[in-house]
C-alpha beads as a LAMMPS data file, in Angstrom:
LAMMPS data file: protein, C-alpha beads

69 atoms
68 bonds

1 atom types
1 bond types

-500.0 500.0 xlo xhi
-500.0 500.0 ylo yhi
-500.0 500.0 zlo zhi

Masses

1 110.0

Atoms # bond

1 1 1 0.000 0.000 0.000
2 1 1 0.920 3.224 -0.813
3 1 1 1.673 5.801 1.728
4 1 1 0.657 9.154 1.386
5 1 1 0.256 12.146 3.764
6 1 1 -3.709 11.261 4.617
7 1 1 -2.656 8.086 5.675
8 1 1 0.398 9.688 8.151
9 1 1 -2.339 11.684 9.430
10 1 1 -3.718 11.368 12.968
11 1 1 -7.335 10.131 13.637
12 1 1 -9.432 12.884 14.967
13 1 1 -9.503 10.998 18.501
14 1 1 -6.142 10.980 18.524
15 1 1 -5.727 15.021 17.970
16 1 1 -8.268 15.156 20.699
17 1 1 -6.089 13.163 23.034
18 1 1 -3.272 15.031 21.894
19 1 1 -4.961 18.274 22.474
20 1 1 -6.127 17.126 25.923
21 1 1 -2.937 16.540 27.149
22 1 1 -1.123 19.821 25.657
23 1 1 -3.950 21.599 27.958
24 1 1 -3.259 20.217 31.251
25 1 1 0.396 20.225 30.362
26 1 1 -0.264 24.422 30.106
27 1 1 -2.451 24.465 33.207
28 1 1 0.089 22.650 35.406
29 1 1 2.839 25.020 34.061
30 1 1 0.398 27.673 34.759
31 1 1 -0.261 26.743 38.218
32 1 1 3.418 26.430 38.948
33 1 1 4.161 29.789 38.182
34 1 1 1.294 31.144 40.005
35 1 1 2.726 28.926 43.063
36 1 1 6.386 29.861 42.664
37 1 1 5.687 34.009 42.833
38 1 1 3.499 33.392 45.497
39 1 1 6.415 31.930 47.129
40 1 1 8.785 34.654 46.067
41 1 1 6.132 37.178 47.249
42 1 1 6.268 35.567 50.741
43 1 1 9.453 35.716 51.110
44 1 1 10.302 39.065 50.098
45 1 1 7.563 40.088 52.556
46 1 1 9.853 38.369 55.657
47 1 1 12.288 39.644 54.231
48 1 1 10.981 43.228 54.809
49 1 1 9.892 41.956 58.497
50 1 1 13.140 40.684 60.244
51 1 1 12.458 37.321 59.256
52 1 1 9.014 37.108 60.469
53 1 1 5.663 36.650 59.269
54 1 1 3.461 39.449 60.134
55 1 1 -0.267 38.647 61.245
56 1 1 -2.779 37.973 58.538
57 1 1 -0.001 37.875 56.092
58 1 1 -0.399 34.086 54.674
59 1 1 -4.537 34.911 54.340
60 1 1 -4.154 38.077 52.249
61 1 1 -1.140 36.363 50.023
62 1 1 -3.718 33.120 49.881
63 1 1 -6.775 35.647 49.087
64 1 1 -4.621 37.629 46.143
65 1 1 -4.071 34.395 45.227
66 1 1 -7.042 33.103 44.426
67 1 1 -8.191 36.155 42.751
68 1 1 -5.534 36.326 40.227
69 1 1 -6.140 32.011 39.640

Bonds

1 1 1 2
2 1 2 3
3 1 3 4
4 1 4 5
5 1 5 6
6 1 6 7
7 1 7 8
8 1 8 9
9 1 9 10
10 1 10 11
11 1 11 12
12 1 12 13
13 1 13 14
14 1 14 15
15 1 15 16
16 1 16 17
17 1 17 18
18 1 18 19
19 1 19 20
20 1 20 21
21 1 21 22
22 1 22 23
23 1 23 24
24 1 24 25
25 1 25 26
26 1 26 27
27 1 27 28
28 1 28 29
29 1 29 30
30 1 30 31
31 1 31 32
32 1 32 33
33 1 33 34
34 1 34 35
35 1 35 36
36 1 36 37
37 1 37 38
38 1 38 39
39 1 39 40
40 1 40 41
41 1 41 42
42 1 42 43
43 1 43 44
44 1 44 45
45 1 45 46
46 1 46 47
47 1 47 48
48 1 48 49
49 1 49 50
50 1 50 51
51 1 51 52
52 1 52 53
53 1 53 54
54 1 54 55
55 1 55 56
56 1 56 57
57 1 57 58
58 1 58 59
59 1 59 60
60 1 60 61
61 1 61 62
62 1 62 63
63 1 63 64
64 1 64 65
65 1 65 66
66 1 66 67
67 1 67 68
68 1 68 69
């Protein structure tokens, strides 16, 4: 048999799958940078505090957050 482009094409289910997995790939790399400037935010803030964390600090950096998510 012959082998031409149509053939070397993907099934439709497959691009699906394909496409499924490129999304959560995105949304975990997404999340991860969401999580690692939270991080860097908390730390700069003890930084700023003599190495401690002030009240209510960790529920307004978990409420910003969630906004920007």
């Amino acid at each position: 048999m012959l082998v031409t482009r149509a053939s070397k094409r993907p099934s439709p289910a497959e691009r699906n799958e394909d496409r499924s997995r490129v999304q959560k790939s995105i949304e975990k790399s997404i999340d991860k940078a969401q999580q690692e400037e939270a991080f860097q935010e908390l730390i700069k803030l003890i930084g700023f505090n003599g190495g401690k964390v002030p009240y209510g600090l960790v529920n307004k950096l978990v409420s910003n957050c969630k906004k920007m998510g």
